[in-house]
C-alpha positions in Angstrom: 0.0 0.0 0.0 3.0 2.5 0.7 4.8 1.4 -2.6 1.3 1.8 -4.6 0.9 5.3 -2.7 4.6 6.7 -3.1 4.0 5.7 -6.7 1.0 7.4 -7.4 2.7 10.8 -5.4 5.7 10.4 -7.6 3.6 10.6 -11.2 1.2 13.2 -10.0 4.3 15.3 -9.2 5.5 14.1 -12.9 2.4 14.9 -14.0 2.2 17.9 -12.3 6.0 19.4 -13.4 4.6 18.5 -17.3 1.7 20.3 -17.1 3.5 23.4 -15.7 5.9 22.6 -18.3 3.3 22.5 -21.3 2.3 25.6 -20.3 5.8 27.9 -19.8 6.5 26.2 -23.2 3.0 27.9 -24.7 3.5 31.3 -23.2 7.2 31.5 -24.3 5.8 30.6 -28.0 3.0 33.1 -27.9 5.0 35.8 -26.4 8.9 35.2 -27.6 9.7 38.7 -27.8 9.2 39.1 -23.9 10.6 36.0 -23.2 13.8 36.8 -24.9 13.9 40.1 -23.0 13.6 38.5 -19.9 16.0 35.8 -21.1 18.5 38.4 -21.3 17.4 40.2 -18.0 18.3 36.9 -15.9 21.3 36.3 -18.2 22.8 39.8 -17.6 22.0 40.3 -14.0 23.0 36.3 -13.0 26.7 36.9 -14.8 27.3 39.9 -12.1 26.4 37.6 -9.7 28.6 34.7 -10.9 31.2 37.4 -10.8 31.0 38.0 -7.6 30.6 34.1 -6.5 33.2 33.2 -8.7 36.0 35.4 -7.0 34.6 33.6 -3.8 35.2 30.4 -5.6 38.1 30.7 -7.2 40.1 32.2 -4.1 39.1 29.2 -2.1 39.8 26.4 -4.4 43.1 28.0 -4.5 43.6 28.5 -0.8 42.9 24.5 -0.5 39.1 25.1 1.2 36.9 22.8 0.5 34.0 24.4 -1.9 30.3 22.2 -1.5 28.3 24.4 -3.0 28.6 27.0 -6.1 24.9 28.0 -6.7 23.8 30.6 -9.4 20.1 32.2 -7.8 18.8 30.8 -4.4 17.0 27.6 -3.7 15.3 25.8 -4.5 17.6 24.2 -6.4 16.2 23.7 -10.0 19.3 21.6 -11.2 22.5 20.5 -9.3 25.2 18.9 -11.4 28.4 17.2 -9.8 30.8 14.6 -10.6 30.9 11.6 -8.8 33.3 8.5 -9.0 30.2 6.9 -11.5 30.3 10.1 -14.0 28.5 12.9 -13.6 25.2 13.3 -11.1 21.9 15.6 -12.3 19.5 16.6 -9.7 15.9 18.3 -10.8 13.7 20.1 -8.6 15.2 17.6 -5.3 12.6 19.9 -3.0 10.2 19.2 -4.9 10.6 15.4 -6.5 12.3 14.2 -2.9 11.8 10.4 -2.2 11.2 9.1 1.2 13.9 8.4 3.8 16.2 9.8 1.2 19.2 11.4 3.9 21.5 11.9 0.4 19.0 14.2 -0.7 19.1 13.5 -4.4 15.8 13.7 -4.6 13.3 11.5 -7.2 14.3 13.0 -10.4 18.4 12.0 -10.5 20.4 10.3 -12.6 24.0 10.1 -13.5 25.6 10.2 -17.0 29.0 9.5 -18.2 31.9 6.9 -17.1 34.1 6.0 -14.3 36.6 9.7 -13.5 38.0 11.4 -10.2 35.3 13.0 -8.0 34.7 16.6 -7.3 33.9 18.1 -4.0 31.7 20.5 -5.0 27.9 20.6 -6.7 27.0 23.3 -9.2 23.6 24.3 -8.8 21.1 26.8 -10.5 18.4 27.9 -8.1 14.9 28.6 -9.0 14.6 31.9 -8.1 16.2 34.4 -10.7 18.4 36.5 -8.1 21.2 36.3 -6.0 23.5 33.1 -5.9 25.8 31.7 -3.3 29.3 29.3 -2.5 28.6 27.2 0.4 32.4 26.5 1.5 33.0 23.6 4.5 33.3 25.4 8.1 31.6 28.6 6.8 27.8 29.0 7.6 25.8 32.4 6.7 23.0 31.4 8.7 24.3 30.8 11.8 27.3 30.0 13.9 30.7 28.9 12.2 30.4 24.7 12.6 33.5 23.7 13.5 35.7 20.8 12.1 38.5 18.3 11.5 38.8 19.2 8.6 42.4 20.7 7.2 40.4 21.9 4.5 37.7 23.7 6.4 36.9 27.5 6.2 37.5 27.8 9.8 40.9 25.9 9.8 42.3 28.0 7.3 44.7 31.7 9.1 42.5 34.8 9.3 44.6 36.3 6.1 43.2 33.4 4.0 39.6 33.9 5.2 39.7 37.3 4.9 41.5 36.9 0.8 38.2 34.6 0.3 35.8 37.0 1.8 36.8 40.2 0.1 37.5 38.5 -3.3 34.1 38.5 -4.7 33.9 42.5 -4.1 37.6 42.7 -5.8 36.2 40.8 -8.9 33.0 43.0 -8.9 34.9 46.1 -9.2 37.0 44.8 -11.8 34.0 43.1 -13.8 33.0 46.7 -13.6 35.8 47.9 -15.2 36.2 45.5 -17.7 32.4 46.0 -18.3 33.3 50.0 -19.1 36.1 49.3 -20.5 33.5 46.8 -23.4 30.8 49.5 -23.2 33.8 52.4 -24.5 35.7 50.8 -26.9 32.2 50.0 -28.6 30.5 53.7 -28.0 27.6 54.8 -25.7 25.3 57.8 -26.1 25.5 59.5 -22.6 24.0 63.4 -21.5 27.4 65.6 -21.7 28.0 68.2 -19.2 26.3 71.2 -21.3 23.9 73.0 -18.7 20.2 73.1 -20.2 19.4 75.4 -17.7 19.4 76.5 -14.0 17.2 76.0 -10.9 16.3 79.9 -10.0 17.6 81.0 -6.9 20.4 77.8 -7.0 23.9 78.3 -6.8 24.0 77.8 -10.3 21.4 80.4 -11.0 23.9 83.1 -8.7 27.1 82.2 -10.5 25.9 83.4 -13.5 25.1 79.9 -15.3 23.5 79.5 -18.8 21.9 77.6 -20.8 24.4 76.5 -23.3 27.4 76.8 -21.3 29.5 73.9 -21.1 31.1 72.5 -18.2 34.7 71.4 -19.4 36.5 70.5 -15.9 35.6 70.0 -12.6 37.5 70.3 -9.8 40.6 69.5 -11.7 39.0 67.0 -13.8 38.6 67.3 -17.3 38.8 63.6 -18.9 35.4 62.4 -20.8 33.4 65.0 -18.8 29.5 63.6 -19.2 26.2 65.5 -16.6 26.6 62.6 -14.3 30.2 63.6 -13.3 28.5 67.7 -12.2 25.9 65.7 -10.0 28.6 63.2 -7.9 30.9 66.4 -7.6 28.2 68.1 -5.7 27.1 65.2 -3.9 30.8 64.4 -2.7 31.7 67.7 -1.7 31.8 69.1 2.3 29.5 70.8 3.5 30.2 74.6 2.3 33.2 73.4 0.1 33.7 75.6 -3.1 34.3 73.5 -6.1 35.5 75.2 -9.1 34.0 74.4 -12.6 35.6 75.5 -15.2 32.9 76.8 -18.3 33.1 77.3 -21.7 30.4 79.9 -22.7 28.2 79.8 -26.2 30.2 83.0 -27.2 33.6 80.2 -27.0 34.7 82.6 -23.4 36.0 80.1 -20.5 35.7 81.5 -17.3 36.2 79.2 -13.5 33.3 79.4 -11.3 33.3 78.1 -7.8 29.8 77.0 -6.4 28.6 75.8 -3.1 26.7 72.7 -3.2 22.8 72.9 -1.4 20.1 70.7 -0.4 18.1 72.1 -3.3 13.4 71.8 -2.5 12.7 68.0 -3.2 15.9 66.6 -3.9 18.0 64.1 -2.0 21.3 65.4 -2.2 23.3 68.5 -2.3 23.5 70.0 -6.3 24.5 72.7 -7.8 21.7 73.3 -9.6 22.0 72.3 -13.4 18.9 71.1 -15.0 20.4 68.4 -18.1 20.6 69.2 -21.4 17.3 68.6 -23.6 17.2 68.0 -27.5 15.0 69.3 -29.8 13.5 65.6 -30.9 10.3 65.0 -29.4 11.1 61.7 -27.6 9.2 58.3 -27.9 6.1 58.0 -25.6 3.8 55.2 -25.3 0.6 55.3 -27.3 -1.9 57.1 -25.0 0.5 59.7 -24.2 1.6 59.9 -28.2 -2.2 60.2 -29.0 -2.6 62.6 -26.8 0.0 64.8 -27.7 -0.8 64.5 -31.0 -4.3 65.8 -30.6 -3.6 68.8 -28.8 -0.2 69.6 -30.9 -0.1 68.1 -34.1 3.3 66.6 -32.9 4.6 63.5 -33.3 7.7 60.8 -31.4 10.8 61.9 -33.3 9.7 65.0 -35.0 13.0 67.7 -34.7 12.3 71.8 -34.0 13.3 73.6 -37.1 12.4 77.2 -36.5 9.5 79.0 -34.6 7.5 81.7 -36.3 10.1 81.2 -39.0 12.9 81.7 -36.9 15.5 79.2 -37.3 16.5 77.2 -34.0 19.5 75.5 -33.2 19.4 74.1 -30.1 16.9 73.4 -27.0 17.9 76.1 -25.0 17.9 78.9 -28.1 13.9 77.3 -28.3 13.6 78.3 -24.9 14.8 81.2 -25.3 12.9 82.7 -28.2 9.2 80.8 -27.0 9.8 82.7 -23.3 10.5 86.1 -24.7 8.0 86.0 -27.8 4.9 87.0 -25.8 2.6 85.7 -28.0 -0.8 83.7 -27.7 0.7 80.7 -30.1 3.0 80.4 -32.4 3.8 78.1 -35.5 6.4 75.5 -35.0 8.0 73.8 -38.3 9.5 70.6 -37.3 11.4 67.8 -39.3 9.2 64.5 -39.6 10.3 60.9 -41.1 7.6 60.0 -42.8 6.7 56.4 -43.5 8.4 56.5 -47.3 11.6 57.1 -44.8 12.0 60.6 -46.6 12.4 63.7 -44.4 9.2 66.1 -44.6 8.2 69.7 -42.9 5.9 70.3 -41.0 4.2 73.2 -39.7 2.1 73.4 -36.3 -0.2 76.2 -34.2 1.3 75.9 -30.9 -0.6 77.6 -28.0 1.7 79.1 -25.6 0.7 80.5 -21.4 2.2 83.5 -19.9 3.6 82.4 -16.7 3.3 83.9 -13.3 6.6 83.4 -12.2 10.3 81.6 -12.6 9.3 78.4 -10.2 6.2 78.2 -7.7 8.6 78.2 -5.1 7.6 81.9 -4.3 8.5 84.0 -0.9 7.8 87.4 -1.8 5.8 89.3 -4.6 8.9 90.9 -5.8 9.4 87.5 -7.5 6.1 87.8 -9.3 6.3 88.1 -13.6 5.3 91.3 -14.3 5.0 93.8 -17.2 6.3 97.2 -16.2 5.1 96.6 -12.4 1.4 95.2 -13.9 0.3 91.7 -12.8 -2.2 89.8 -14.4 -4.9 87.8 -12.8 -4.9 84.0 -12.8 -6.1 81.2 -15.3 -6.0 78.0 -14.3 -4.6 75.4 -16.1 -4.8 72.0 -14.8 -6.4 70.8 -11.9 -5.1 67.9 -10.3 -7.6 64.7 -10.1 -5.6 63.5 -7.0 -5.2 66.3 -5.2 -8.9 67.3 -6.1 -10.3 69.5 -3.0 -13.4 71.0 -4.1 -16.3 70.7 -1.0 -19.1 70.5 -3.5 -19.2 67.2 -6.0 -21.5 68.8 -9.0 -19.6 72.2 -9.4 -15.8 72.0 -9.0 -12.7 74.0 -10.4 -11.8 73.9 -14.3 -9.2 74.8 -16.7 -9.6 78.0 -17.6 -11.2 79.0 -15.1 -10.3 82.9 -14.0 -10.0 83.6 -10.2 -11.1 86.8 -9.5 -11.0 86.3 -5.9 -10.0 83.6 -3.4 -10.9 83.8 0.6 -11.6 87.6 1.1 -8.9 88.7 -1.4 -10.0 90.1 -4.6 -7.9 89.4 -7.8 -5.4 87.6 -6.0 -1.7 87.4 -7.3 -0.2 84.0 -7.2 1.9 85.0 -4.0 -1.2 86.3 -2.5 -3.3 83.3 -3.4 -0.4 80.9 -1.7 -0.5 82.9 1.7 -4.4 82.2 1.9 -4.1 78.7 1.1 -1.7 78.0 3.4 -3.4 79.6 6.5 -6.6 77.6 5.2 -5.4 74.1 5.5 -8.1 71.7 6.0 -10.8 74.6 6.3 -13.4 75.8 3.7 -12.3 78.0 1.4 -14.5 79.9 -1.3 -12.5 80.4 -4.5 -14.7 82.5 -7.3 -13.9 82.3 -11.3 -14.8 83.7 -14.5 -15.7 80.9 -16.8 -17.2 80.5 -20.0 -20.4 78.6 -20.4 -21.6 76.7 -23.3 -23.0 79.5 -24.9 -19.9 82.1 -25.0 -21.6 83.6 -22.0 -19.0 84.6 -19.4 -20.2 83.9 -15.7 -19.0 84.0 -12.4 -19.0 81.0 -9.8 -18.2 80.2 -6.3 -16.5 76.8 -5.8 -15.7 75.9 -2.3 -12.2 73.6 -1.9 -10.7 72.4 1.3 -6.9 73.1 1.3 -4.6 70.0 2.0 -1.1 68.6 2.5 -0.3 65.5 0.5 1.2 62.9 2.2 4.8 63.6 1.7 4.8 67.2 0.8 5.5 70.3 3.1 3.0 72.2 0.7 -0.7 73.1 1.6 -2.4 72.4 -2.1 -5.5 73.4 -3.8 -4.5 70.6 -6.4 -4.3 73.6 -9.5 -1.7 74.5 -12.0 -2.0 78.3 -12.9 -0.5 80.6 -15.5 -1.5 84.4 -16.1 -4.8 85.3 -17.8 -3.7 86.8 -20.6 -6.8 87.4 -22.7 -8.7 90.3 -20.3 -6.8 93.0 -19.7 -7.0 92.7 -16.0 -4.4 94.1 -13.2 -4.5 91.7 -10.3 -2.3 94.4 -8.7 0.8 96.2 -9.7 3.9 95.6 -7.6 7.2 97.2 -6.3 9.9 95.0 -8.1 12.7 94.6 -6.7 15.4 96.1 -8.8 12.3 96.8 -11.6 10.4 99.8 -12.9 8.6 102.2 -10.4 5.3 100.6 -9.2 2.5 102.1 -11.6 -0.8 103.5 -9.9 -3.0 101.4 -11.1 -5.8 100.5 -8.7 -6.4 96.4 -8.1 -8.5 94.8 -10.6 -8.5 98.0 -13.3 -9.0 97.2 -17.0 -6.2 98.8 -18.7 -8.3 100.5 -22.2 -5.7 102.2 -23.8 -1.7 102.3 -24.4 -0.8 105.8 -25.6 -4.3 105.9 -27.3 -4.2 102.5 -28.8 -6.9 100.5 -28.0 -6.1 97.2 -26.6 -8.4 94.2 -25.4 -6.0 91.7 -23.7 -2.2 91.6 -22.4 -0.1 90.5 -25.6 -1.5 93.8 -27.1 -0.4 96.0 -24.4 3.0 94.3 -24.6 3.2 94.4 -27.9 2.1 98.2 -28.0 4.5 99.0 -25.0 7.3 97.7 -27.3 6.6 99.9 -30.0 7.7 102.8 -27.6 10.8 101.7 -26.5 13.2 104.8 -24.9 9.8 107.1 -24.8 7.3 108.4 -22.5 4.0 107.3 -23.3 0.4 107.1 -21.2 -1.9 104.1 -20.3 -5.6 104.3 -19.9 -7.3 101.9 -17.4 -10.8 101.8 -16.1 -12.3 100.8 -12.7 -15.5 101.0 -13.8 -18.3 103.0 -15.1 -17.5 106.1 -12.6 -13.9 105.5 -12.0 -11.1 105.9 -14.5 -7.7 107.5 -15.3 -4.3 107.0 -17.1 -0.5 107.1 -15.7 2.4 107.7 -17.6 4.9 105.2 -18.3 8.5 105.4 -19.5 9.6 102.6 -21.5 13.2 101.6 -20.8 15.5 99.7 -23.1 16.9 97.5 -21.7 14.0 95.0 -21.6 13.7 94.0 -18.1 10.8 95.7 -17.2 8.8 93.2 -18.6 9.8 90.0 -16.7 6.8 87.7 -18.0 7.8 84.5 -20.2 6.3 82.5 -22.4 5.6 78.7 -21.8 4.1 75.5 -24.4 0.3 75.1 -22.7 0.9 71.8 -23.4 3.8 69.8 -22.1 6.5 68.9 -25.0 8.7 65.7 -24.0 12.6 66.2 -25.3 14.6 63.7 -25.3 17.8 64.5 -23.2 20.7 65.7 -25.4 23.3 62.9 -26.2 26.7 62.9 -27.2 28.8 59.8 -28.2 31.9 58.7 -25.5 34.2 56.6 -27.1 37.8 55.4 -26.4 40.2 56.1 -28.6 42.0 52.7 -27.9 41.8 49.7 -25.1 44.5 51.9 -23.1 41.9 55.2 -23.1 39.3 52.6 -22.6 40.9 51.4 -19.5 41.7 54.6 -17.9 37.5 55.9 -18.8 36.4 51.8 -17.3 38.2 53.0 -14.4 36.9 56.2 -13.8 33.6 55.4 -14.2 33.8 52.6 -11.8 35.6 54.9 -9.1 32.6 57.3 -10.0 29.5 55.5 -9.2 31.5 53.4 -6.4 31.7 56.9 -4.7 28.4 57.6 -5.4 26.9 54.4 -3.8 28.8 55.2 -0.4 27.5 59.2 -0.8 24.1 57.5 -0.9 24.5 54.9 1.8 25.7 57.8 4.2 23.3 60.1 3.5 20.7 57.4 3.7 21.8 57.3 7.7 21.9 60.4 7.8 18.6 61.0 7.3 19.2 63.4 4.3 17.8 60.3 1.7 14.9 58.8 1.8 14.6 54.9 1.9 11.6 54.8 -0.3 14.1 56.3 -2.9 16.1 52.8 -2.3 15.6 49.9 -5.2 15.4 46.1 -4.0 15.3 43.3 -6.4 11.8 43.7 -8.0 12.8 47.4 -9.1 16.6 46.6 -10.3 14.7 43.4 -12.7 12.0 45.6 -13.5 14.3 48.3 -14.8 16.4 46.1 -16.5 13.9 44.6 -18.5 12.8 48.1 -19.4 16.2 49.0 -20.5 16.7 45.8 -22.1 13.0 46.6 -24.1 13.3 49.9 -24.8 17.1 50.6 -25.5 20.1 49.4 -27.2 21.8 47.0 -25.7 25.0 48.5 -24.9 22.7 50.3 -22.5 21.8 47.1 -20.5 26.0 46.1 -20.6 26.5 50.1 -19.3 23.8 49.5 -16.6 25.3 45.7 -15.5 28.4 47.9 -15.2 27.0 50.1 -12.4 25.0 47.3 -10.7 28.2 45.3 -10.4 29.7 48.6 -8.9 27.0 48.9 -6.5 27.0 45.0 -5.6 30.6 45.3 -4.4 30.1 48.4 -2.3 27.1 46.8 -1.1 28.3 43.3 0.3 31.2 45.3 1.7 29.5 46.9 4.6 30.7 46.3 8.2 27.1 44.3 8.1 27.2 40.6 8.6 26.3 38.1 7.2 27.2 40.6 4.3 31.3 39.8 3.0 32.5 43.5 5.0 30.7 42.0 8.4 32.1 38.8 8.0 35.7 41.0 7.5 35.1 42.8 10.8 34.3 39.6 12.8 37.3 38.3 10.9 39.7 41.2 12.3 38.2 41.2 16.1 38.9 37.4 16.1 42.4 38.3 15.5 42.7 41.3 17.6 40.8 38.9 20.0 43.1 36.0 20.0 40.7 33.6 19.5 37.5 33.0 17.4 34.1 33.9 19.3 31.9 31.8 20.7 29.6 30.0 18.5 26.2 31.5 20.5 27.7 35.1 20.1 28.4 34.2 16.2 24.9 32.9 16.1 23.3 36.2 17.7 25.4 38.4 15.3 24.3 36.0 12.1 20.8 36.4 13.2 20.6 39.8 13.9 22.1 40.6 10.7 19.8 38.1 8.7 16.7 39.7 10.2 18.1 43.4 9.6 19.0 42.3 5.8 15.4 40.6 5.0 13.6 43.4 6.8 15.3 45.9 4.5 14.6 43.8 1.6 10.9 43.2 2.4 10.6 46.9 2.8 12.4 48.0 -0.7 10.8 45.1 -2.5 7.3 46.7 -1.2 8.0 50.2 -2.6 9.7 48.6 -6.0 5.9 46.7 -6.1 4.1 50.1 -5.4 6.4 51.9 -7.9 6.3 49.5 -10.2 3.3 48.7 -11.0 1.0 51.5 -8.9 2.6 54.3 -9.3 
């Protein structure tokens, strides 16, 4: 009966393993694109593991320690191979196929293949779960106390300088993996973002040095060697606190000047920077097909379509774009743009862009001097998005919109967006009455009251309304007119006065008035405004030349995606390759522990951490979506990152196994196996705890965000 029911267990688990078999083979079939991406995934990721167990390996067979296990991934084991005195022995699934009373643990599904040779201590195995991998060495536990042995060959037997060669030599092999992996990804050629400043964070230390868009960045801090962005970010990240670090620039006019900036902990970021925003294109990068669609729809633009000129101005690069749409001051402009079409030949074409007039620089805003302005005149506000998940409004059937004028918020009338910011913040979680112009169906314009409940999302140190807002152009309303710092004298202009007139022009909305103010430039001319019926008058207005009394720029209403400016790094030989592998592995190894620090510190976040599930995820989406000497780049930096990783003082990590190491030799003798127990344990618990918690927000950003 036991034999009839071990054999019936035995071909339902056969049956079972087919089934499941069957079925991987039909999904790989219908879907062999994705499996070949995810092929390569595991195959990229598990060969910086084997790296690293390999230096393990290798170090010990030479040092005479007996090796039992070399596993690629963690158990259970989905094939063990090892030669025995009959040939070679294969092992499938032994977890899972085991047979009664079976202490060798071969499990039901062995067999051995070959003839009679010399027998190998050790069993190569390949785990079933894609990640990690291991070397299981005799005398050497991870999971517990050291066991002690007889053994000559034993991990424990061998002197502390031998252990401690084993230990560290699968972090020395990482490191150079990484810089043999460079040294590959160099001699072939990568696109990376060069160190060209697309532009500056206002009030950053970039922004006070002078910085430009268009300047490049040709040394830092005495280096100069195959300069790309990422090398501006680590020099900021790795300086002291208050250090000046000098960058020397080459400006657009070909000048070179040095500039020494002070790192900060710039609003939402993690680290210390300088400032630089990354140099855009102008290609229209590749979206997925909602986004393309909608893009589309509301620009006429299309994935890989290239900026020619603007209003039949010629454009060279992103930040000359940038330059000419923020001082144009128009409602919309035409764009002519480069498109492939599907014969592959090159086409123009031309398409109405709608631009906004924005309210300020950055909505990071202390004072009103900050405000956009024309000649001391601020407009009232248009809204421009409102924000489904930060949606406030009190009242389900009538709720903020886009477009929607405010023409008074709380008890201020015609707020300005500094104004507007101080009410919402004192209103947090308290009913607020926001009233707007809008436009009903019929053309007819109408004022409402919607009521919204300020509130600070989880995270931020902002009370929001959950709007975007941009100046309302189109009625020539002054919210108020304002003493800029450094600007023209303030204008007396009462709060919420049409303006009717520039030096007897009429005008209807503000791109006239600018564009009749410009017409005067270097001459005294008046402006007619109106209160309402009964109340009216005009101020005079001398119109400098210098342009900077009208501080309003121009912005796309909608949203354009660039793709980041690339330039190609390549070595000119192995021996330049070498000397850039090396560098770049140096880099991002210094970056790691600049991260790890300030992660103690308190200064990073751990939710900005990535476990397992997010590095896989994001190497399958580089894999997908990229050239593949962009997945061999990436490899490059894990392996960096592995090494600094299992170096930390932390056991049962390689650095706290070091450290035991060391105060067994200070010591004089090894510690006791109950204190090497507590220390594994601890450690183990600490690690999976850390891992549960990354893999949770890699889940969540993954697939929920």
């Amino acid at each position: 009966m036991k034999e009839l029911k071990d054999l019936f267990n035995k071909r339902f688990r056969l049956i079972l393993f087919g089934a499941v078999f069957v079925v991987v083979v039909f999904l790989i079939a219908q879907n062999i694109n994705t499996f070949g991406n995810i092929l390569l995934t595991i195959f990229g990721f598990g060969s910086v593991v084997l790296v690293h167990e390999f230096g393990h390996f290798i170090v010990a067979k030479l040092s005479g320690i007996k090796v039992e296990v070399f596993s690629l991934f963690m158990p259970p084991t989905l094939l063990g191979v090892q030669k025995t005195e009959e040939g070679f022995r294969f092992r499938i699934l032994p977890a899972i196929f085991a047979k009664e009373g079976d202490e060798s643990g071969e499990g039901g599904l062995s067999f051995t293949i070959g003839g009679k040779c010399k027998a190998s201590d050790t069993e190569y195995r390949l785990g079933l779960i894609p990640f990690g991998g291991f070397v299981k060495m005799l005398g050497q536990e991870d999971t517990g106390p050291v066991k002690t042995s007889d053994d000559s060959r034993s991990f424990a037997n061998k002197p502390t300088g031998i252990r401690v060669a084993v230990l560290t030599a699968g972090v020395v092999f990482n490191v150079i993996s990484a810089v043999i992996i460079f040294m590959i990804v160099f001699l072939i050629g990568i696109n990376l973002i060069p160190a060209v400043v697309g532009g500056v964070v206002p009030d950053s230390p970039a922004a006070r040095a002078g910085l430009k868009a268009g300047d490049e960045i040709i040394e830092v801090a005495g280096k100069s060697a195959n300069l790309d962005f990422s090398d501006i970010g680590i020099a900021a990240a790795l300086s002291g606190r208050d250090e000046k670090v000098v960058l020397r620039v080459r400006h657009a006019d070909g000048s070179e000047e040095d500039l020494s900036l002070v790192a900060e902990q710039l609003p939402g970021e993690s680290m210390r920077l300088f400032g630089i925003v990354p140099p855009t294109s102008l290609t229209i990068r590749k979206l997925s097909e909602e986004d393309a669609n909608a893009l589309y729809s509301k620009t006429g633009l299309l994935a890989g379509d290239r900026i020619k000129s603007v209003d039949g101005r010629e454009v060279q690069s992103h930040w000359e774009l940038e330059e000419v749409i923020q001082n144009i001051l128009v409602k919309e402009v035409v764009l002519s743009v480069e498109r492939v079409g599907d014969s592959g030949e090159v086409e123009l074409v031309k398409s109405q862009i709608q631009l906004n007039l924005m309210h300020a620089t950055s909505y990071d805003i202390e004072s009103e001097f900050k405000l956009s302005h024309i000649y001391s005149m601020v407009p009232r506000l248009r809204i421009t998005v409102v924000s489904d998940r930060l949606a406030s409004s009190v009242d389900d059937e009538i709720s903020l919109q886009p477009d929607d004028v405010i023409v008074a918020i709380g008890d201020v009338a015609n707020p300005t967006y500094s104004e507007m910011r101080d009410v919402t913040e004192k209103s947090e979680d308290k009913e607020l009455p926001v009233k707007v112009l809008r436009t009903n169906d019929n053309g007819v314009e109408e004022v409402f009251t919607v009521t919204v409940k300020p509130q600070k999302p989880a995270g931020s140190d902002r009370v929001l309304i959950g709007i975007g807002v941009a100046l309302d152009a189109e009625h020539p309303i002054v919210a108020k007119t304002i003493d800029a710092e450094g600007g023209p004298p303030k204008l007396a202009i009462p709060r919420g006065a049409k303006i009717t007139a520039v030096d007897g022009a009429a005008v209807s909305n503000f791109y006239e008035i600018i564009r009749e103010i410009r017409r005067y430039t270097g001459e005294r001319i008046t402006i007619d405004w109106r209160l309402n019926e009964e109340i009216a008058g005009n101020v005079a207005l001398d119109v400098g030349t210098d342009g900077e009394s009208v501080t309003v720029k121009s912005a796309f209403v909608e949203l354009i995606p660039f793709e980041n400016l690339k330039r190609t790094y390549k070595a000119s030989g192995p021996i330049d390759a070498i000397g850039m592998g090396y560098r770049k592995t140096v880099m991002f190894i210094a970056q790691t522990y600049v991260t790890l620090k300030r992660l103690v510190g308190g200064l990073v976040s751990p939710k900005n951490l990535m476990g397992p599930v997010g590095i896989i995820t994001l190497s399958y989406r580089i894999v997908a979506e990229q050239p593949t000497v962009y997945y061999v780049y990436f490899l490059g930096l894990i392996s960096a990152v592995i090494a600094v990783f299992n170096f930390l003082p932390l056991p049962p990590l390689d650095g706290g196994l070091v450290v035991i190491l060391l105060v067994e030799k200070v010591k004089g003798s090894a510690l006791s196996e109950r204190v090497q127990g507590i220390i594994a344990y601890a450690g183990w618990a600490l690690i999976l705890t850390l891992v549960l918690y990354v893999t949770f927000n890699d889940i969540v950003r993954s697939f929920f965000s």
